[in-house]
C-alpha positions in Angstrom: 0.0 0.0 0.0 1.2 3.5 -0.8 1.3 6.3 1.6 -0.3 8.6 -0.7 -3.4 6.0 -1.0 -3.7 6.3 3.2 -3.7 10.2 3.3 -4.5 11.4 -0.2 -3.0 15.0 -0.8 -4.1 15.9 -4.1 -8.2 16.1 -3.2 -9.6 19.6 -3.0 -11.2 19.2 0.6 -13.3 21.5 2.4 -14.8 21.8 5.8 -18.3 23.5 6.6 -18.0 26.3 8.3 -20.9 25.5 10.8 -19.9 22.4 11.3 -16.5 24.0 12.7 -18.5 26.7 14.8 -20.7 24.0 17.0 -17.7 21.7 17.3 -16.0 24.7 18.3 -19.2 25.9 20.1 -18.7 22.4 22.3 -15.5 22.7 23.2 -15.7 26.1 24.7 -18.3 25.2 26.8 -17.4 22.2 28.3 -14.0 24.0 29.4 -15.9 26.6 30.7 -18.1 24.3 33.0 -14.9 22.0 33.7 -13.0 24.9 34.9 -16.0 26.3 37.1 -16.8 23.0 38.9 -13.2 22.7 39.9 -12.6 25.9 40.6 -15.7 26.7 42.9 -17.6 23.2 43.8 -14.8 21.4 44.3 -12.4 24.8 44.9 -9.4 22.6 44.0 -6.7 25.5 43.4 -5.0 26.4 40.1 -5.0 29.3 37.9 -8.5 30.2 37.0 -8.3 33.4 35.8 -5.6 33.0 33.2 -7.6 29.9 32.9 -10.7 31.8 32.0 -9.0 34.4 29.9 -8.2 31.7 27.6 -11.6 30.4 27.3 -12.8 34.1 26.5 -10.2 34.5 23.8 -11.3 31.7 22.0 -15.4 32.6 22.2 -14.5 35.7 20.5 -12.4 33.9 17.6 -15.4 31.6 17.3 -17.4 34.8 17.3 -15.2 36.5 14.6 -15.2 32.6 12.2 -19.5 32.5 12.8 -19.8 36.3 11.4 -16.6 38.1 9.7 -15.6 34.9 7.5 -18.3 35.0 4.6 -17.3 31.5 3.1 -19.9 28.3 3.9 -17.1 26.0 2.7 -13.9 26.8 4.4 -10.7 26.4 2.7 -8.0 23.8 3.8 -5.5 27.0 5.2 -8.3 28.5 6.9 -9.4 25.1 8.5 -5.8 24.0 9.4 -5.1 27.6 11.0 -8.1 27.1 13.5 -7.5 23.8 14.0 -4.4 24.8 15.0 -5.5 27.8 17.1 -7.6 25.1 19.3 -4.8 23.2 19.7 -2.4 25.4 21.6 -5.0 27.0 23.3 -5.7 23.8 24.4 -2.3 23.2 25.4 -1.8 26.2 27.6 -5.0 25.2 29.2 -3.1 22.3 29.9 0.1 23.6 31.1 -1.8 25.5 34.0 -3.7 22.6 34.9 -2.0 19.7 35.3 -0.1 19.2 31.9 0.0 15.5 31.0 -1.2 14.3 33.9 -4.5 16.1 33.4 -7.0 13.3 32.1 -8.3 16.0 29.4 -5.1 15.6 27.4 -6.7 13.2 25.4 -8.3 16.1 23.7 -5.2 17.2 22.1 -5.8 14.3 19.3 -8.9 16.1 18.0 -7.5 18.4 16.1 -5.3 16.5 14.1 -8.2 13.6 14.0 -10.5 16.3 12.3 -7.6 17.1 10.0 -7.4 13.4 9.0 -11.1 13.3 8.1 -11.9 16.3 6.5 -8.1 17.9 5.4 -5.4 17.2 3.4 -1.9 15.1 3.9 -0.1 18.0 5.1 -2.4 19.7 7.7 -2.6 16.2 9.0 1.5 15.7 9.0 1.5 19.4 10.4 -1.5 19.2 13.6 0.2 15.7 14.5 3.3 16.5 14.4 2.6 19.8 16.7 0.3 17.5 19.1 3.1 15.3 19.7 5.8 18.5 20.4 3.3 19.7 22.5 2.6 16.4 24.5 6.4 16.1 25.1 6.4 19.5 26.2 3.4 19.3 28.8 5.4 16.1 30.0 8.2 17.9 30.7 7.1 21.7 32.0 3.6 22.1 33.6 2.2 23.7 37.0 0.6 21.1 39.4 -2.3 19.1 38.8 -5.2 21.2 40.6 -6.0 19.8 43.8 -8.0 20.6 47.2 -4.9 22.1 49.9 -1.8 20.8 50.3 -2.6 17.3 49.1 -0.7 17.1 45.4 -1.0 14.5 43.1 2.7 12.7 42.2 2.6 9.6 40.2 6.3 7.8 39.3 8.3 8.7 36.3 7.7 5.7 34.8 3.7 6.4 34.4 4.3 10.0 33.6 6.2 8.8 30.4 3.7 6.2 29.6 0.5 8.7 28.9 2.1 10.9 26.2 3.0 7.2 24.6 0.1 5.9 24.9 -1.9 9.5 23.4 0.7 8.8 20.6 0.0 5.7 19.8 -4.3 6.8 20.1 -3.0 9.4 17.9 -1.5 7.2 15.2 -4.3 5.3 14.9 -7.0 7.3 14.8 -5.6 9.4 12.5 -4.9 6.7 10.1 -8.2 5.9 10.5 -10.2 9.4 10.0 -7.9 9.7 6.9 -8.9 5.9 5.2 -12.7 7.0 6.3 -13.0 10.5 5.1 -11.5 9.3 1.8 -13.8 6.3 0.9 -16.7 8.3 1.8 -15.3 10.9 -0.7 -14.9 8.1 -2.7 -18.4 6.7 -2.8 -19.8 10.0 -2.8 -18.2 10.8 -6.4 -18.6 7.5 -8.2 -22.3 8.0 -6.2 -22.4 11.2 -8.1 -21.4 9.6 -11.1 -24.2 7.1 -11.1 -27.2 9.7 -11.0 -25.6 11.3 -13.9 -25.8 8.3 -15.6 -29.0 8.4 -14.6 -30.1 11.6 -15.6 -28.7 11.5 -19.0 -30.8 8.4 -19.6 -33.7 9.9 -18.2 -33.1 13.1 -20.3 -32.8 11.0 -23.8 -36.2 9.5 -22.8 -37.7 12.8 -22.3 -36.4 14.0 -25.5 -37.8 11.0 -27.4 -41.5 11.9 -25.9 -40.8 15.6 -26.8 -39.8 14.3 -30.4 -43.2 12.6 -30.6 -45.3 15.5 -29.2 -43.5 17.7 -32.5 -44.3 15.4 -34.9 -48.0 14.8 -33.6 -48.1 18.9 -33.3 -46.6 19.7 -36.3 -48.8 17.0 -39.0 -51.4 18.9 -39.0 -50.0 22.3 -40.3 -47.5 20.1 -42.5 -50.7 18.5 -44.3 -52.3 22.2 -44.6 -48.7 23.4 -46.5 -49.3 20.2 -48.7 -52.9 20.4 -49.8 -52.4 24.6 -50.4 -49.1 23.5 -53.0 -51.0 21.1 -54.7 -53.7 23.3 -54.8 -51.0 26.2 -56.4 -49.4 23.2 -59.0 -53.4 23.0 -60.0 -53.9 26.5 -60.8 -50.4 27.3 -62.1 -50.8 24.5 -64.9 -47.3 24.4 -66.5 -46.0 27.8 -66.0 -42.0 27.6 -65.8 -41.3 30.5 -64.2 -42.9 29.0 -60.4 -43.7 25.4 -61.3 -40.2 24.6 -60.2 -40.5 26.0 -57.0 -44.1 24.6 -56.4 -42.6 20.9 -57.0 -39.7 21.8 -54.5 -42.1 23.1 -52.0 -43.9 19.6 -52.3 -41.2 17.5 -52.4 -39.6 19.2 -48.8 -43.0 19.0 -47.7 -43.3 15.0 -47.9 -39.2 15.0 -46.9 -40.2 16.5 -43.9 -43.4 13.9 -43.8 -41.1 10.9 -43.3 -38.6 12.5 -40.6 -41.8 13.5 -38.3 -43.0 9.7 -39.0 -39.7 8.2 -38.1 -39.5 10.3 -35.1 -42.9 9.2 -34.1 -42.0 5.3 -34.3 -38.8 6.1 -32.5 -40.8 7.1 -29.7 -42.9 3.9 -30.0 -39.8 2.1 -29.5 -38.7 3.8 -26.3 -42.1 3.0 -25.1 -41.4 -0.6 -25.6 -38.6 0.0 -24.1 -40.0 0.4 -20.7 -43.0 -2.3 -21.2 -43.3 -5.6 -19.7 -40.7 -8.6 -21.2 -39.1 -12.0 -20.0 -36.0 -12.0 -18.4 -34.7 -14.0 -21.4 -35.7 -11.6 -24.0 -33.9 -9.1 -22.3 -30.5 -10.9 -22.1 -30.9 -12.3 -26.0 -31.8 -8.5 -26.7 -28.0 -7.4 -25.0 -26.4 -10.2 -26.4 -27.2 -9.3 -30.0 -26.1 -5.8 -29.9 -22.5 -7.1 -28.3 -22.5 -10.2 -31.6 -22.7 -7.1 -33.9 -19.5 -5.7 -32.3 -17.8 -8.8 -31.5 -16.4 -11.8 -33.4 -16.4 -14.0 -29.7 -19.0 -16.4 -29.3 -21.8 -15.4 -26.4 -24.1 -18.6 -25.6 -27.2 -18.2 -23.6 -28.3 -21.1 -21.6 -31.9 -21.3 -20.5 -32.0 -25.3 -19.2 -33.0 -24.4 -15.5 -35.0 -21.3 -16.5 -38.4 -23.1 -15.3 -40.5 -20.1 -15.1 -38.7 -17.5 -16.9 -40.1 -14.2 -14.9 -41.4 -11.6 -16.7 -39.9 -8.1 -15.7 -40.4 -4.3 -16.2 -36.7 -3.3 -18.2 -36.1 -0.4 -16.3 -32.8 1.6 -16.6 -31.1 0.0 -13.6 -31.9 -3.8 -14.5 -30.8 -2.8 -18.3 -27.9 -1.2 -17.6 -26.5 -3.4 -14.6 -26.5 -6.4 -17.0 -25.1 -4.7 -19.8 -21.9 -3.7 -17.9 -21.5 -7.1 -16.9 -22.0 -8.9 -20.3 -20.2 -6.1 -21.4 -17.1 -6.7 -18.9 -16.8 -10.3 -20.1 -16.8 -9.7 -23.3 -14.4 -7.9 -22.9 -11.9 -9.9 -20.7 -12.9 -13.3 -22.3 -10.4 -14.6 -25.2 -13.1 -16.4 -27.1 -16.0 -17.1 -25.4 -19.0 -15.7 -22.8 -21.7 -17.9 -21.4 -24.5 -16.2 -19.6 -27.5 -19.0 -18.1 -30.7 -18.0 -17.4 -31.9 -19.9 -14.0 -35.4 -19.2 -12.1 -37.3 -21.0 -10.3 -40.9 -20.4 -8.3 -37.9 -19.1 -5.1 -35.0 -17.9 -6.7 -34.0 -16.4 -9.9 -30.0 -16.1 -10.9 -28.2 -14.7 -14.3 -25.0 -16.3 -13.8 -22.4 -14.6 -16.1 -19.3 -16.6 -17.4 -15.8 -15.5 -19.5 -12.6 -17.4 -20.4 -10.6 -14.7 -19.5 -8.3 -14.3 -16.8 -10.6 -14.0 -14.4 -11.0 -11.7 -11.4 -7.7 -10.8 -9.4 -6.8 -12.1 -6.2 -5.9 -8.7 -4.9 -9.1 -7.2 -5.7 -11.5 -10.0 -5.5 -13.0 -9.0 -1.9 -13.4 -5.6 -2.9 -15.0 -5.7 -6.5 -17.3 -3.2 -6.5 -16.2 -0.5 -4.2 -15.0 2.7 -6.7 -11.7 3.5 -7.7 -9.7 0.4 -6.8 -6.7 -0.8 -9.8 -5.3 -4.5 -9.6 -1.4 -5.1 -10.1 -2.3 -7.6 -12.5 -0.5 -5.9 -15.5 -3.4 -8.2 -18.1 -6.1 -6.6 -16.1 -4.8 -2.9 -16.0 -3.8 -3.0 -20.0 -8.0 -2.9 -20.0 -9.5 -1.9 -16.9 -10.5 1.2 -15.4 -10.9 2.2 -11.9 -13.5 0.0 -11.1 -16.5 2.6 -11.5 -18.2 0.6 -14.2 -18.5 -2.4 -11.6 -19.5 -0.1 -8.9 -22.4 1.4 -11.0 -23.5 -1.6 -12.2 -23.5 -3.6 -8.9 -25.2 -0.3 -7.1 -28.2 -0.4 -9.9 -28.8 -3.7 -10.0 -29.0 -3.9 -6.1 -31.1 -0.9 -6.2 -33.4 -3.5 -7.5 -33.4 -6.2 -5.1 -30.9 -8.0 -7.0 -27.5 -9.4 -4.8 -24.2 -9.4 -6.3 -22.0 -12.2 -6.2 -18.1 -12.1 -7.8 -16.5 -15.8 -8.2 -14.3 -17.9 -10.5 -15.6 -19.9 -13.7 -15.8 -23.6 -12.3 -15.5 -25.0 -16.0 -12.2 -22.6 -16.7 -11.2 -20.5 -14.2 -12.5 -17.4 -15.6 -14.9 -14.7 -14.1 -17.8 -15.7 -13.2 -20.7 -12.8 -12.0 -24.1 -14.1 -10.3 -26.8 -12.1 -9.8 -29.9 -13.1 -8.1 -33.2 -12.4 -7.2 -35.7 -13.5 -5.3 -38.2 -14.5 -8.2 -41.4 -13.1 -6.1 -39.5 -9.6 -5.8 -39.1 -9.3 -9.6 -42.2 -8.7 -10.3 -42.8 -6.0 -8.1 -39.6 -4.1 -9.7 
């Protein structure tokens, strides 16, 4: 794994402003109420006033990010500076209180932890590397732990060394984490994004088609009015040169334009079909056509389980879904693709088989998560970042279907299942 896939520097990362402001919001009060309970319920003795000072400060430069920064999305400088505020003022808290020996210096990981999530690589490198200065620092220099009288708080060297490792090590890992989290939700949100414009451009082409029809229906009748007024004309005009010409020109664009608004009205009569009722099997001998006409490899459909054969509605997400997967193996396979059709009055499965390569090892558990590349240099001459799976896998599930990524028994190839339970088809 590379250490630019763990904290990805290149992504143009913003945090929300109001998110900032109530976390912000939080912090500043609980120090305020942890600073007032000790101070007068449970009048342990330490600096409060410098203590509260401190507090104050950072309520106005809340104050000052709520109303004098106009920007809803806050850039990562303006994030990491705050960040970085809270963190020293945090730290001087700290240093009056107790230092490392205060139980609240567990806190000092949040910055950097929000960094991990929602910044880039180097704010991350930059907060962590300050929190662990800092936590040597407070080890080393800090006023006593507050505490009722003369009774002070002394625990052996050994155990004072021990907390700023153990907040390092809390600090490595969560870090590591809020990095690999904020950046597959990034992730899934774009190839997310991705899919509804899929979406949308499908839904836009069927739009267009009905608009198409709704011309051509609209505009026959004024087209037939131009016709029977030029015939009319060609009547009247007898064979005069001088406009006959442009009479039989007039008539001959007239029925040119005829046959376009006809052909867009039957084109519209096929994307209704398109949407009808069909069996399952039609719909995977209509894909495997249109990939024969592109490809010289053999695609076989096998239908000697298909018992019931369920009818379906051929949505966009059903259509799609199994296209990028017939699609996939065709284009892996070396020769050949067999798809069978199984259903049954329980289950219903479209079990998709290539003689290719198959799927890699590396990536196998993962197939279908976005943006992930194999080190299988066959794969990665042809593959792209996994998007097309994702989609496909996402739509397909989106209607009831599961998933299922395997190896070819007969030769080791992929092998894609997906299954349905045969009473939820046909409520699709």
């Amino acid at each position: 794994m590379k250490f630019s896939d763990v904290f990805p520097s290149k992504d143009n990362i913003q945090l929300d402003k109001k998110t900032l402001v109530i976390l912000r919001w939080i912090v500043i009060v609980g120090q305020f109420l942890t600073i007032e309970v000790v101070y007068f319920f449970l009048e342990f003795e330490f600096p409060f006033f410098y203590c509260l000072a401190i507090i104050l400060f950072s309520v106005l430069t809340n104050i000052f990010l709520h109303i004098k920064v106009k920007e809803n999305q806050l850039s990562n400088f303006t994030s990491s500076n705050f960040l970085l505020y809270d963190l020293i003022q945090l730290a001087i808290l700290l240093y009056f209180t107790g230092g490392i020996t205060n139980p609240f210096t567990i806190l000092l990981i949040i910055p950097a932890i929000v960094s991990s999530t929602f910044l880039n690589l180097k704010s991350t490198l930059n907060l962590s590397f300050v929190t662990i200065i800092i936590l040597l620092i407070l080890t080393l220099y800090h006023l006593p732990l507050p505490h009722p009288g003369n009774l002070y708080f002394h625990i052996p060297n050994y155990y004072l060394y021990a907390i700023p490792t153990a907040v390092i090590i809390g600090l490595v890992f969560l870090t590591y984490f809020g990095a690999r989290f904020g950046r597959e939700q990034r992730k899934r949100i774009e190839a997310l994004n991705k899919l509804e414009l899929i979406l949308a451009k499908e839904h836009e082409l069927e739009s267009i088609g009905v608009q198409a029809a709704a011309a051509a229906h609209s505009l026959g009748t004024p087209l037939s009015t131009i016709t029977i007024v030029a015939k009319e004309l060609e009547k009247e005009i007898g064979r005069n040169s001088k406009f006959s010409k442009d009479i039989n020109l007039l008539l001959t664009q007239t029925k040119r334009c005829g046959e376009i608004l006809k052909k867009l009205s039957q084109d519209n009569l096929k994307k209704d079909n398109f949407f009808s009722d069909m069996k399952l099997n039609e719909l995977l001998n209509e894909i495997v056509r249109s990939f024969r006409e592109i490809s010289k490899k053999k695609l076989l459909i096998i239908e000697n389980k298909n018992e019931i054969n369920p009818r379906i509605k051929r949505t966009l997400e059903i259509t799609y879904g199994l296209r990028n997967f017939i699609g996939n193996a065709v284009k892996y396979s070396k020769s050949f693709v067999e798809i069978t059709l199984e259903s049954n009055n329980k289950i219903t499965k479209v079990k998709i088989c290539d003689d290719g390569p198959g799927f890699p090892f590396d990536v196998k558990d993962i197939l279908g998560e976005p943006y992930i590349r194999s080190k299988n240099d066959e794969i990665n001459s042809k593959s792209g970042l996994g998007l097309g799976t994702f989609i496909g896998k996402t739509l397909l599930e989106r209607k009831n279907a599961t998933v299922v990524f395997d190896r070819c028994s007969k030769n080791n190839g992929a092998m894609v299942t997906i299954q349905w339970q045969t009473s939820s088809l046909s409520s699709i």
